[in-house]
C-alpha positions in Angstrom: 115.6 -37.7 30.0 113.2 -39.1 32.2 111.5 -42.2 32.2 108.6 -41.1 30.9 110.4 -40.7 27.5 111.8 -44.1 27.6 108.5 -45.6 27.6 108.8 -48.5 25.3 105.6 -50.0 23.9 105.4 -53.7 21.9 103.7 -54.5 19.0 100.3 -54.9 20.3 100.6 -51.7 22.4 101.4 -49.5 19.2 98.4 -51.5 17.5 96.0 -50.2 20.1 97.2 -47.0 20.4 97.0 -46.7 16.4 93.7 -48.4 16.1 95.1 -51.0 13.7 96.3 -54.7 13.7 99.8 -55.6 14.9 100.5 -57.2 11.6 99.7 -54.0 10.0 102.1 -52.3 12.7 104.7 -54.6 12.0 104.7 -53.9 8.1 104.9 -50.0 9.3 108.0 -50.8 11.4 109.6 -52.8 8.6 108.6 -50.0 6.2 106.2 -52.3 4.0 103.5 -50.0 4.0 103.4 -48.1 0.9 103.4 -43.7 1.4 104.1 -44.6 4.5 107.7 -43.6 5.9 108.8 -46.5 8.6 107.6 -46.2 12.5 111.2 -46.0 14.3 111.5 -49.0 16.9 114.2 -50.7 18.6 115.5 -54.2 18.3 115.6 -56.6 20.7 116.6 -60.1 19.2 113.0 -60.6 17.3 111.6 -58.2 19.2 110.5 -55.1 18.2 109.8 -52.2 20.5 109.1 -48.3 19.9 109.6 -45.5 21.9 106.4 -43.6 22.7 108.1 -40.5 22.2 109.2 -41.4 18.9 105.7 -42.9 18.1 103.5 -39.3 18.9 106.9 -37.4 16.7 106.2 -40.0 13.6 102.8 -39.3 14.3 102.5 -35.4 14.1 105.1 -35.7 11.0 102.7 -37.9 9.4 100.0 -35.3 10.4 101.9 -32.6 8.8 102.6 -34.5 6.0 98.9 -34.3 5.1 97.9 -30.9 6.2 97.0 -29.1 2.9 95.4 -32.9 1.3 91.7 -33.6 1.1 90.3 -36.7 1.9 88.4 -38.6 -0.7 85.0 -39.2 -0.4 84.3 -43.2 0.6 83.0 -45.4 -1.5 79.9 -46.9 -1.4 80.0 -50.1 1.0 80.0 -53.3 -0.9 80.0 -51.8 -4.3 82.8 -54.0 -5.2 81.4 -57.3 -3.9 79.6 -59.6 -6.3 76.6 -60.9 -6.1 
């Protein structure tokens, strides 16, 4: 193993890299987010920390996961807001 594969990222790094808020990356860890299956981290006291290695695998299983699905069409922007 080299070091390169113990990389460990925090919170805010995973959030980057996923393009999402680090609350939403700490539901994912916690496995709160609904048809989501949980991003594997390490423990640290309160501190949560994930692997990159393990981050890119959940990613590409995620990615498989959703091979053969089609993406719905958006909704129209504000559609749902009231006047």
């Amino acid at each position: 193993m080299s070091t390169q594969d113990f990389d460990l990222l925090t919170m805010a790094e995973v959030a980057a890299l996923l393009h999402c808020s680090k609350a939403h990356v700490c539901k994912a860890v916690a496995g709160r987010v609904p048809n989501c299956p949980p991003i594997p981290a390490v423990s640290l006291g309160r501190r949560k920390l994930v692997r990159r290695q393990s981050l890119l695998a959940w990613i590409e299983a995620n990615e498989v996961g959703l091979a053969g699905a089609t993406i719905a069409a958006s909704p129209v922007r504000g559609a749902g807001k009231r006047a």
